[in-house]
C-alpha positions in Angstrom: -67.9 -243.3 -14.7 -69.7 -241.1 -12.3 -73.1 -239.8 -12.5 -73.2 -235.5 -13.8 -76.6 -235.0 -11.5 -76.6 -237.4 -8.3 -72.6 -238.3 -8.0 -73.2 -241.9 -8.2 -70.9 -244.7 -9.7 -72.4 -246.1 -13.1 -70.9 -249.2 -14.6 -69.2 -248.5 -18.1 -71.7 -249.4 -21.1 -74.8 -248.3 -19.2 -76.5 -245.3 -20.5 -79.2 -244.2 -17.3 -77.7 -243.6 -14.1 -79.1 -246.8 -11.9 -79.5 -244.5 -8.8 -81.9 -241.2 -10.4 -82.5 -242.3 -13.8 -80.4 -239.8 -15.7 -78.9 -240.4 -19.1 -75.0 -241.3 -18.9 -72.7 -239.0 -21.5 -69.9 -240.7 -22.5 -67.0 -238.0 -22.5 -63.9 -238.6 -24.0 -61.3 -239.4 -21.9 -58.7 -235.4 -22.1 -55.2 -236.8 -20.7 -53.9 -234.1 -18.1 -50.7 -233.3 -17.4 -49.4 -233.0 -14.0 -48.8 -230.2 -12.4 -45.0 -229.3 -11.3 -45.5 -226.4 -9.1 -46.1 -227.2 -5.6 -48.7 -224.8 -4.4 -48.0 -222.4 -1.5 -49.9 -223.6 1.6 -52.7 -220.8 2.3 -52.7 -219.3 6.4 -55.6 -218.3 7.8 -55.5 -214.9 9.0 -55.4 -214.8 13.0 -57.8 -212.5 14.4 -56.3 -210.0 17.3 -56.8 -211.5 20.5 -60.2 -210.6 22.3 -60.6 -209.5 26.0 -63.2 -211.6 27.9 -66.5 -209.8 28.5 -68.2 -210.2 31.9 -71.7 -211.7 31.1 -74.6 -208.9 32.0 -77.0 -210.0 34.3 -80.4 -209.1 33.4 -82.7 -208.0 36.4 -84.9 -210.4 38.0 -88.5 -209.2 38.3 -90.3 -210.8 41.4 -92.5 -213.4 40.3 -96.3 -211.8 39.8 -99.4 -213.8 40.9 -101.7 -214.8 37.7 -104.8 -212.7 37.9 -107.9 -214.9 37.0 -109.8 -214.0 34.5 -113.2 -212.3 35.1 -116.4 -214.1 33.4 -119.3 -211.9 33.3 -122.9 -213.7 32.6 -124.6 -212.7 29.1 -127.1 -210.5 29.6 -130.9 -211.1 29.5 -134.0 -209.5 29.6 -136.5 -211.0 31.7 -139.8 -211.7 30.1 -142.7 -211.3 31.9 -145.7 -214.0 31.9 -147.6 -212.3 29.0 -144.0 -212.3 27.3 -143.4 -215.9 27.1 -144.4 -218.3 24.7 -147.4 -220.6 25.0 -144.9 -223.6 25.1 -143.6 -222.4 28.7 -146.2 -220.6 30.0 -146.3 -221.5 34.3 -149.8 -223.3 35.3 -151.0 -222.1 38.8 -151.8 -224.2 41.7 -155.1 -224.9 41.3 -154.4 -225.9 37.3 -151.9 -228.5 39.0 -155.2 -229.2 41.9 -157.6 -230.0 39.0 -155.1 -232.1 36.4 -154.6 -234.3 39.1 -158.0 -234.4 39.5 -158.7 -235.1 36.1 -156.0 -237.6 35.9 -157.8 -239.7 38.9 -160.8 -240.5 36.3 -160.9 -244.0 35.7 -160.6 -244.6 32.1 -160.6 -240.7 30.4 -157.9 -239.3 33.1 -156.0 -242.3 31.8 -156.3 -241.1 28.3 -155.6 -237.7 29.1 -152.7 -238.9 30.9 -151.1 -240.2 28.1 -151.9 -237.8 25.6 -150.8 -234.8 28.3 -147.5 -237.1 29.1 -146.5 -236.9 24.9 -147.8 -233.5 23.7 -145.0 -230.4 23.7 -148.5 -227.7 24.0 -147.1 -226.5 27.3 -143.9 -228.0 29.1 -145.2 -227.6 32.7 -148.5 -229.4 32.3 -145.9 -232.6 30.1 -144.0 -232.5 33.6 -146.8 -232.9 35.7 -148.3 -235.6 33.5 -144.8 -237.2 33.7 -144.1 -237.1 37.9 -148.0 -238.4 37.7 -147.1 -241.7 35.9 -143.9 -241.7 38.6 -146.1 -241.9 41.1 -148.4 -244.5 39.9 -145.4 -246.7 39.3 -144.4 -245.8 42.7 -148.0 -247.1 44.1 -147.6 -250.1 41.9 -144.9 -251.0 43.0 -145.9 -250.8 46.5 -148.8 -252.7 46.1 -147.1 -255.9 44.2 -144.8 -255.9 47.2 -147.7 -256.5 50.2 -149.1 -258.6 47.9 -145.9 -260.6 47.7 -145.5 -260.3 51.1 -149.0 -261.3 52.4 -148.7 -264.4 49.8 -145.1 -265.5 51.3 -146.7 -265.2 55.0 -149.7 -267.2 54.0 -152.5 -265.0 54.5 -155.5 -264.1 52.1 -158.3 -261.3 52.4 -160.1 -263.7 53.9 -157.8 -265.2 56.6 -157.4 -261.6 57.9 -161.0 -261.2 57.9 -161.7 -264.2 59.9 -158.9 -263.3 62.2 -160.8 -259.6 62.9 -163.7 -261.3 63.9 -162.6 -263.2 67.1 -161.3 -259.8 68.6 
């Protein structure tokens, strides 16, 4: 038997198709009788013969260059001092003279140093507070190395002081 929806071969006796699930009708075998009249081979009808076409050459454009594209900048207005907010508001030269100043204090220009190094009040004056502490590690730095290097060499304060006198 042979399967009505997928085509498949199913065993006699079964009643799904193994292959999509389908139930299996059992049809009664109809005899049929053989046909005795041979059947006229069909022709094809033969289509008139066609003259070859020359292929059409389409023109050739000469190759272009690609043009770049052109980027223009967005435009802004510029704000004046007065115009921009407190946040990025430039500090003069002499506001830059007397935070370094104030940052040379002892123990309160330390504090201030700190607190002007964290605080987002004004951007310039967090800068400045930030290349300040870059140039204390800078002179830290320094220092530790002479001191390393007048400790390798074996001379003290008071060795150098001693030497000074003779001259």
């Amino acid at each position: 038997m042979i399967c009505s929806k997928c085509g498949v071969e199913v065993q006699e006796g079964t009643k799904f198709c193994v292959a999509c699930g389908n139930p299996v009708e059992v049809a009664e075998a109809v005899p049929v009788a053989p046909v005795e009249a041979p059947v006229a081979p069909v022709e094809a009808p033969v289509a008139p013969p066609v003259a070859p076409v020359a292929p059409v050459e389409a023109p050739v454009a000469p190759p272009v260059a690609p043009v770049p594209p052109v980027y223009y900048p967005p435009v802004q207005k510029e704000l004046t001092k007065d115009e921009l907010p407190a946040k990025f508001k430039p500090i003069g030269a002499w506001a830059y003279f007397g935070y370094q100043l104030l940052f040379s204090i002892p123990l309160v220009g330390f504090i201030l140093l700190i607190i002007f190094s964290l605080s987002d009040d004004n951007i310039n004056r967090r800068n400045f507070a930030r290349s300040y502490w870059c140039s204390l590690i800078i002179v830290g730095a320094v220092a530790i190395l002479v001191l390393v290097l007048f400790l390798m060499l074996g001379h003290t304060a008071v060795d150098l002081a001693d030497e000074m006198m003779y001259y």
